[in-house]
Structure formats: C-alpha cells, structure tokens
C-alpha positions as CSV (number, residue, x, y, z in Angstrom):
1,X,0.0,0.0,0.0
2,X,1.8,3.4,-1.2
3,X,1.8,6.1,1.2
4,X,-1.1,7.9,-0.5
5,X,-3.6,5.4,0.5
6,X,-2.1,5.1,3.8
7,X,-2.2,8.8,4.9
8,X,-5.8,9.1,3.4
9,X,-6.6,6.0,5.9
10,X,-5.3,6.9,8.9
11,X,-7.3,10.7,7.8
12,X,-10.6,8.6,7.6
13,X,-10.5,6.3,10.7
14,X,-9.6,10.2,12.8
15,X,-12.3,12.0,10.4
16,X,-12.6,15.3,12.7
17,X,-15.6,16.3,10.4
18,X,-17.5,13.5,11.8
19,X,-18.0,12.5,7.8
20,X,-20.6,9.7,7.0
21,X,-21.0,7.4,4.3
22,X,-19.3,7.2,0.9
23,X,-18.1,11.0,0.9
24,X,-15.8,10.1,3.9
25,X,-13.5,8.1,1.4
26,X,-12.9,11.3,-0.2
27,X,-12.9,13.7,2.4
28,X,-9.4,14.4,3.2
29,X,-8.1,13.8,-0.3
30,X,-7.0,17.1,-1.0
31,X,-5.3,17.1,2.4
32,X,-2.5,14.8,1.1
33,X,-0.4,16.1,-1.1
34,X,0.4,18.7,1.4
35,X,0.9,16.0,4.1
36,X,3.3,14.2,1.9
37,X,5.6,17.7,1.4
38,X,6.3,18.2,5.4
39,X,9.6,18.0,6.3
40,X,9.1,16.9,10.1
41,X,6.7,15.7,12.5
42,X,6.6,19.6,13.7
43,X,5.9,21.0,10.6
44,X,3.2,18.0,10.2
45,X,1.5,19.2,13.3
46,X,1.6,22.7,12.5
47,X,0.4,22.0,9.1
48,X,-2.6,20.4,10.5
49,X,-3.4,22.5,13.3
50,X,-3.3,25.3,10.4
51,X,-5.5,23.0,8.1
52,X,-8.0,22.1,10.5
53,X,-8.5,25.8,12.0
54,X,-8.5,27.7,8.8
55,X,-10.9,24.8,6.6
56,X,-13.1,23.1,8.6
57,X,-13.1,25.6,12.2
58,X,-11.4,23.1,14.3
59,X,-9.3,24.6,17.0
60,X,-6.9,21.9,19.2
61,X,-6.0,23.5,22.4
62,X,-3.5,22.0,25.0
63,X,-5.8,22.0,27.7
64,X,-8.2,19.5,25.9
65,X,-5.7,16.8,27.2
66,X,-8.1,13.4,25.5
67,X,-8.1,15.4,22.3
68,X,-4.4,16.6,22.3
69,X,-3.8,13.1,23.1
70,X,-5.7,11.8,20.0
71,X,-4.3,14.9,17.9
72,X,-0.5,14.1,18.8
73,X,-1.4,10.0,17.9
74,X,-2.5,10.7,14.6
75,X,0.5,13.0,13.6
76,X,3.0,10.3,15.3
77,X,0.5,7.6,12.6
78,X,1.6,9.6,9.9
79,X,5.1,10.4,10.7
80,X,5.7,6.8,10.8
81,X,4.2,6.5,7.0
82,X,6.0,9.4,5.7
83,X,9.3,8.7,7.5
C-alpha cells in the first residue's frame, strides 16, 4: 500500500468532520499532497493544526488533554508512514 492510501486512511479512521458514508472516502483527499511535502513531524502538526482551523473551524488547544492526546497520535501515525 503506497503512502497515498495510507495517509488518506489513517485521515478517515480520525475524520474530525465527523463525515458519514461514501463522501468520507474522499474527504481528506485534497489534504494529502500537502501531508506528503512536510519535512518533520513539527511542521506536520503545525500544518494540521493550520488545516483544521483555517478549513473546517477546528481549534486543538493544549488543555483539551483526550483530544491533544488523539491529535498528537495521529500525527506520530503519519510520521511513521512518511518517515
């Protein structure tokens, strides 16, 4: 499985939209090409935090420790596909 189809997976099991039903497949596409372009795993988390505020109105904040928790799993996910 190329790292493509990887990323867009580990996007779809998170899916922060809360996405339902075929669309979720297709969701985060546009996401990726970006995601495969970051150079570390803290320019991977910025780049999402970024993402996620500026599209779709999702802030992360460092008090929310369950979601930080789940935010910081995800980016480790993909760190360990891209690198």
């Amino acid at each position: 499985m190329n790292k493509y189809v990887k990323i867009n997976k580990v996007l779809m099991e998170w899916n922060p939209l809360s996405v339902v039903g075929p669309a979720l497949s297709d969701e985060y596409i546009g996401l990726i090409p970006s995601i495969l372009a970051r150079k570390s795993e803290i320019d991977l988390e910025n780049f999402l935090k970024q993402i996620m505020s500026d599209r779709y109105g999702i802030e992360y904040e460092d008090s929310d420790s369950e979601g930080k928790k789940e935010f910081q799993s995800i980016i480790k996910q993909i760190a360990n596909i891209l690198w």
